[in-house]
N, C-alpha and C positions, 0 to 999 in steps of 0.2 A: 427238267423232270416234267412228267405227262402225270398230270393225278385225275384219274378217274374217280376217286371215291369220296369227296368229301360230304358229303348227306350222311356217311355212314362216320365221319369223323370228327367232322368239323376241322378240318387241317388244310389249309393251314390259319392257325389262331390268329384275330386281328391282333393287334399291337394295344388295343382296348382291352380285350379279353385277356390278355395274356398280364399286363397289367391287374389288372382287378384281381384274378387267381391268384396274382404275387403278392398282394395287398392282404389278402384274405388268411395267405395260407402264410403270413409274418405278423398279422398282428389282429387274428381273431381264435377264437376257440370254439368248441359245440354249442351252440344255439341251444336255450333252455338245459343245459347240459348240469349250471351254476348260475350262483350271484354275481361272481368276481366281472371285471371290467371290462377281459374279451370275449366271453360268454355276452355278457347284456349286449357287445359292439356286435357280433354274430347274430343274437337275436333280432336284433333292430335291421341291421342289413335283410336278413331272411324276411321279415313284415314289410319293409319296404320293397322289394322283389314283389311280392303276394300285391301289394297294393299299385302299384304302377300295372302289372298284369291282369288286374280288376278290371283296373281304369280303361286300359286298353278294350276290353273285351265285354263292358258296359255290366260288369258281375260286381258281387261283394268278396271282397280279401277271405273271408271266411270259404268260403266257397271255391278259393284257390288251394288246389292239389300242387306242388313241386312234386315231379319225377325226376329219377336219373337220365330217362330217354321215353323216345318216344314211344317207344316195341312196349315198352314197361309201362307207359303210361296208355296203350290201347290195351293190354292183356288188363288192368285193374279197370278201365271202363266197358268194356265188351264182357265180363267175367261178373264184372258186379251189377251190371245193367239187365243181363238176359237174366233169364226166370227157366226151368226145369219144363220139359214139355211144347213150350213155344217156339215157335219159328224165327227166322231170321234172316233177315236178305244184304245179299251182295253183290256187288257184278264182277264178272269173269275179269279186271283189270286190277285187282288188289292185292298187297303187298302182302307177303308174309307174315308181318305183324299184325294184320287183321286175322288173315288167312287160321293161321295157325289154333289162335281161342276161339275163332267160329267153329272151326271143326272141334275142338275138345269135347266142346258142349255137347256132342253130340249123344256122347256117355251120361245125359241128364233128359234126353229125351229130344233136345231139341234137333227142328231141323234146319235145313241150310239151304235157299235157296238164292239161285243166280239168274239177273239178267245180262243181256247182251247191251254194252256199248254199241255205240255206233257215232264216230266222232264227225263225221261227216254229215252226220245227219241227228241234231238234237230230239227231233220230232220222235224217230225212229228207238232212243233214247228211253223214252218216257214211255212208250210202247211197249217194251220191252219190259219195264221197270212194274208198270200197272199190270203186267200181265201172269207177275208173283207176289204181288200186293193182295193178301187175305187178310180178314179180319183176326188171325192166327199170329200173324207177325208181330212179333212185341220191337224188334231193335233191326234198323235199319244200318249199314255201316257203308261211307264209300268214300273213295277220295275226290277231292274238287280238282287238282290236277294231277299229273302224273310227270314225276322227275325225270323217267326214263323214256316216255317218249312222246309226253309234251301233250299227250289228250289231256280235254276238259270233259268234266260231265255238266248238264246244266242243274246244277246244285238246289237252287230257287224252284225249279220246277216240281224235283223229287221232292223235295221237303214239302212243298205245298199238297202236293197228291198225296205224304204220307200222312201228312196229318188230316186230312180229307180223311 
């Protein structure tokens, strides 16, 4: 079999994965759900999740969001981040999951503006990028790679101009 899709599945499950769900889904119960034994086992699993993902990512456990995915976890930060009236940039390379709550907003006033990649040329990049950068813009959104066809954007750079 030829599987194109797994970003969109996760399929097929390592033997890790697959395990640990089995573990989960035999001998835990809803996290903060109760007191009982695999309620607190559920709990304690779920904080330590949050806290290794802290770790990682140099945050506090508190400050750790668990999503179902990721579409769901850009619709609650693009949705709760932008503000009514303000602008918002993107460039022409971004996935639906972005796509889709930058345009929503639109119905709040905001607007939506795009720059042009240019993978061949970073310079051309940032160019691009400054050249819809207003003091207007509240929420910047973009990807650092691209699964489908392998562009980088120079991530470091936009960040530093945006926060210029």
């Amino acid at each position: 079999m030829v599987y194109f899709d797994n970003a969109a599945t996760g399929f097929p499950k390592s033997n890790g994965v697959f395990e640990a769900i089995k573990n989960a889904y035999y001998s835990a119960a809803n996290a903060g759900r109760s007191g009982h034994v695999l309620s607190v086992r559920a709990a304690e699993t779920v904080f330590e999740c949050r806290e290794n993902i802290a770790k990682a990512f140099g945050a506090e456990s508190e400050n750790v969001v668990l999503c179902p995915s990721a579409t769901y976890a850009l619709n609650m930060a693009i949705k709760g981040l932008a503000k009514a009236g303000e602008d918002n940039v993107t460039s022409f390379f971004e996935h639906n999951a972005v796509l889709r709550p930058l345009y929503s907003l639109r119905k709040f006033g905001c607007k939506l503006k795009f720059f042009a990649p240019d993978f061949e040329n970073p310079l051309k990049t940032l160019e691009s990028f400054k050249s819809v950068l207003k003091p207007s813009v509240r929420l910047v959104v973009i990807t650092h790679a691209s699964n489908v066809n392998g562009g980088m954007l120079p991530v470091a750079e936009i960040t530093a101009e945006a926060k210029r």
